[in-house]
Steps between C-alpha positions, in 0.01 A plus 500: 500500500301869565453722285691838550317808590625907540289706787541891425352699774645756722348327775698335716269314740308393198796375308615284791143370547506363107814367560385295788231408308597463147670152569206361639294608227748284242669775374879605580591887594776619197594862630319786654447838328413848686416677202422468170813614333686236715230257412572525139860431524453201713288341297712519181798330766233239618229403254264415743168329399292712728497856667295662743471878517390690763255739371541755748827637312245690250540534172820337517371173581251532181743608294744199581209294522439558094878468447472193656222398244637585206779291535258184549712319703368558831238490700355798710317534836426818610448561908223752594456668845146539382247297282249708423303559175742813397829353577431147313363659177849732538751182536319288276607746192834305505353176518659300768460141584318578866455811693579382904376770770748529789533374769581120278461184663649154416162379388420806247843566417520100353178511320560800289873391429381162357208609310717812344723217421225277353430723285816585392567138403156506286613829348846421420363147289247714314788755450707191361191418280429890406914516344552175342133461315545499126148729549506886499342609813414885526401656812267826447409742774232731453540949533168623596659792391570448155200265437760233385691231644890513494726181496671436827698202391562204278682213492808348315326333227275796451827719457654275155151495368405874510722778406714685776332699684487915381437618865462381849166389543274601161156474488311254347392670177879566468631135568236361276561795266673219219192285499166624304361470937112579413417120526735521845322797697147316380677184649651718841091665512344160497769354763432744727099484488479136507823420707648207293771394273418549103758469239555712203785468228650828363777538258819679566723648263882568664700553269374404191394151605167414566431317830181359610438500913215373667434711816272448830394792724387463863449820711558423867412719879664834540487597114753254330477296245693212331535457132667104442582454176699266291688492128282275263687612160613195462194326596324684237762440244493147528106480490502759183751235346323194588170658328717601223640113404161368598356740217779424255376128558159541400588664241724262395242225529250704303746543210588151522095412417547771261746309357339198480184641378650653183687166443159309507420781271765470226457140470149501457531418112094558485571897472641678216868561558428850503237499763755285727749798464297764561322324824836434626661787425185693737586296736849506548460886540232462745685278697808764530306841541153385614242765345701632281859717427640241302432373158629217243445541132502243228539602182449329141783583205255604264411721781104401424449398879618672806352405868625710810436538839531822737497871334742777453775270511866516359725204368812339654782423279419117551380298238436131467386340171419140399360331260155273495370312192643802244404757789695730619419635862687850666396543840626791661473604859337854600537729796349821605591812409890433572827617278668139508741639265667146398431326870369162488172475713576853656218554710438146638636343800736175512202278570285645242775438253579174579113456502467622129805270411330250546146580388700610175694162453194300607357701200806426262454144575129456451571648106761273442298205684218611262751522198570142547179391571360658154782313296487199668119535452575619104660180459256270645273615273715471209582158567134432561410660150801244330378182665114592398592525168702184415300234317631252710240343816692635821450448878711571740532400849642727816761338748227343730413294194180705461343610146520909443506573148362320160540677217178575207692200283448239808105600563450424128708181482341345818179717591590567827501879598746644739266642760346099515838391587694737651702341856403158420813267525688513138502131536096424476486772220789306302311143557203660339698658190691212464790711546891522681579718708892604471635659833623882479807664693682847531864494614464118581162544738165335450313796337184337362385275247406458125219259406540375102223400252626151291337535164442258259816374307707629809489810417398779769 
């Protein structure tokens, strides 16, 4: 199927010449126009994809000619009676498709119609591209004038980005006006010395949100210049949040060998009680404010000891105290200069509490672990003392069978000392005594053994 065309010229041997020729050439004559005012009204009846305009109607054939453009939607060859230097740089103002000097033949006539229709094709795809891009393009002409460049047009995407426009075409210190644009006209300078594409991110603040757009300036022939940019807000969001868990991690996994450092700490029974609380407590307040702004105090009842870390600090309303071997230990959390006035852990964040929860209850647990541990080690000793001071030989025998205590009474009686026999079997001890050994059990389990002197007379 051609493609329909409109001929306005006043002409009429040269309209009947294009529409001899017009067919042969592939394209289809629509409707013929004498002027320009008739032109216009038969191209809003016909649409046609092409018009050519006889440039010898004057200013009225310019003047359509740029109608014609505005409305993109055709294409426009002008016809010349001359084509000289003067009368192409005239028509070429309104930027037609081809310029054909009369008289047209098939030949000439054909080759400007399909490559004015080439490129219209091309255009119209990078048109399609130019609308629909989720990019902001900006199209910048420079005003020798003014010393500036102005913006000639943008595209859709560039429109819901940016802010509406406050007048026709603004310059570019008044587009960019939002923007802090000193970083941009160093980046617009360097494009246009070196000729290439660098990128530079500015932040723009419309109303009241902060956006962050990465922007690309390329200055092209005849003084324009292209600014492509694109919306990386949430680009930079999601990176700002990634390095934000990833830092929350390691310092997670730091407290966690915090953790496990004071725990090694507290259950080192070689250092004084005290000394465990105090190292810990350093710790645990390093671990939350690292070098410094937080402090934990222990305190003694007879107030006699006090040990605190961090300096001009004021006291929460928490307290937690426990007891240790007849001890009693207040440890109280500090923060900066702060009016908590009755908050619990008022100027710490949920991870720092939870943090000091459980460096607080590891603590709690360690005193009542070493509680336990001092009676249970009270009563060894006790029992110890009792057995050492009976009259009676004893031995006595763990549940491997194995030798592990003799009492004073039993070296005596038989002359063998402990540290002679300790772990052998309680069997080869008893042949050597002469002695039984009576099995031992707590809540009905093998426990151990007792080995038994017979005196003389039976009596033991």
């Amino acid at each position: 199927m051609k493609r329909p065309l409109i001929i306005v010229t006043g002409d009429d041997a040269l309209a009947r010449s294009l529409e001899s020729l017009c067919p042969l050439a592939g394209w289809s004559v629509a409707g013929r126009a004498p002027s320009a005012t008739e032109a216009a009204r038969l191209f809003d009846a016909l649409s046609p994809a092409m018009a050519l305009i006889d440039a010898d109607l004057g200013d009225d054939a310019l003047a359509l000619a740029r109608s014609f453009d505005a409305k993109r939607s055709v294409e426009i060859v002008l016809l010349a009676a001359r084509g000289d230097e003067e009368t192409v740089r005239r028509l070429i103002s309104v930027q037609p498709r081809g310029i054909l000097v009369k008289p047209v033949d098939e030949e000439r006539l054909r080759a400007t119609l399909q490559t004015a229709w080439t490129r219209h094709l091309a255009e119209r795809r990078l048109q399609r591209v130019y609308d629909n891009t989720p990019n902001g393009i900006l199209l910048f002409r420079y005003v020798p004038e003014e010393g500036t460049y102005r913006l000639e047009r943008r595209n859709r995407a560039a429109e819901a980005l940016d802010a509406p426009l406050t007048e026709p075409h603004p310059t570019f210190e008044t587009y960019f006006s939002p923007f802090d644009f000193r970083e941009l006209r160093l980046l617009l300078e360097r494009s246009r010395r070196e000729g290439c594409l660098f990128p530079c991110t500015l932040v723009h603040r419309r109303e009241a949100l902060l956006a962050w757009r990465q922007y690309y300036l390329y200055p092209v022939d005849d003084g324009e210049m292209i600014a492509l940019f694109q919306d990386v807000t949430e680009e930079k969001r999601l990176r700002e949040e990634q390095e934000r868990r990833l830092h929350e991690l390691a310092r997670e996994t730091l407290r966690e060998r915090s953790l496990a450092r004071i725990a090694a700490l507290l259950f080192d029974r070689s250092i004084p009680i005290e000394g465990r609380l105090d190292e810990s407590l350093r710790q645990l307040a390093e671990a939350v404010r690292p070098g410094g702004g937080l402090g934990l105090r222990l305190s003694w009842p007879d107030g006699t000891k006090e040990s605190m870390e961090g300096a001009g600090l004021s006291t929460t309303p928490f307290r937690l105290a426990v007891d240790a071997s007849g001890l009693r230990a207040t440890l109280e959390i500090l923060f900066g200069r702060h009016d908590i006035d009755g908050l619990l852990f008022g100027s710490v964040d949920d991870g720092e509490t939870t943090f000091l929860r459980r460096g607080l209850d590891l603590i709690h647990k360690a005193l009542l672990c070493d509680r336990v541990w001092r009676k249970q080690t009270l009563k060894a000793t006790l029992y110890e003392r009792t057995l050492q001071s009976l009259p009676l030989p004893l031995a006595l025998g763990d549940d491997e069978g194995k030798l592990f205590f003799v009492n004073e009474a039993f070296e005596e009686r038989t002359g063998l000392f402990g540290e002679e026999i300790f772990d052998l079997p309680l069997e080869e001890v008893g042949r050597r005594v002469d002695g039984r050994i009576r099995p031992l059990d707590v809540s009905g389990r093998p426990s151990g053994a007792l080995l038994v002197i017979e005196e003389e007379g039976g009596r033991r």
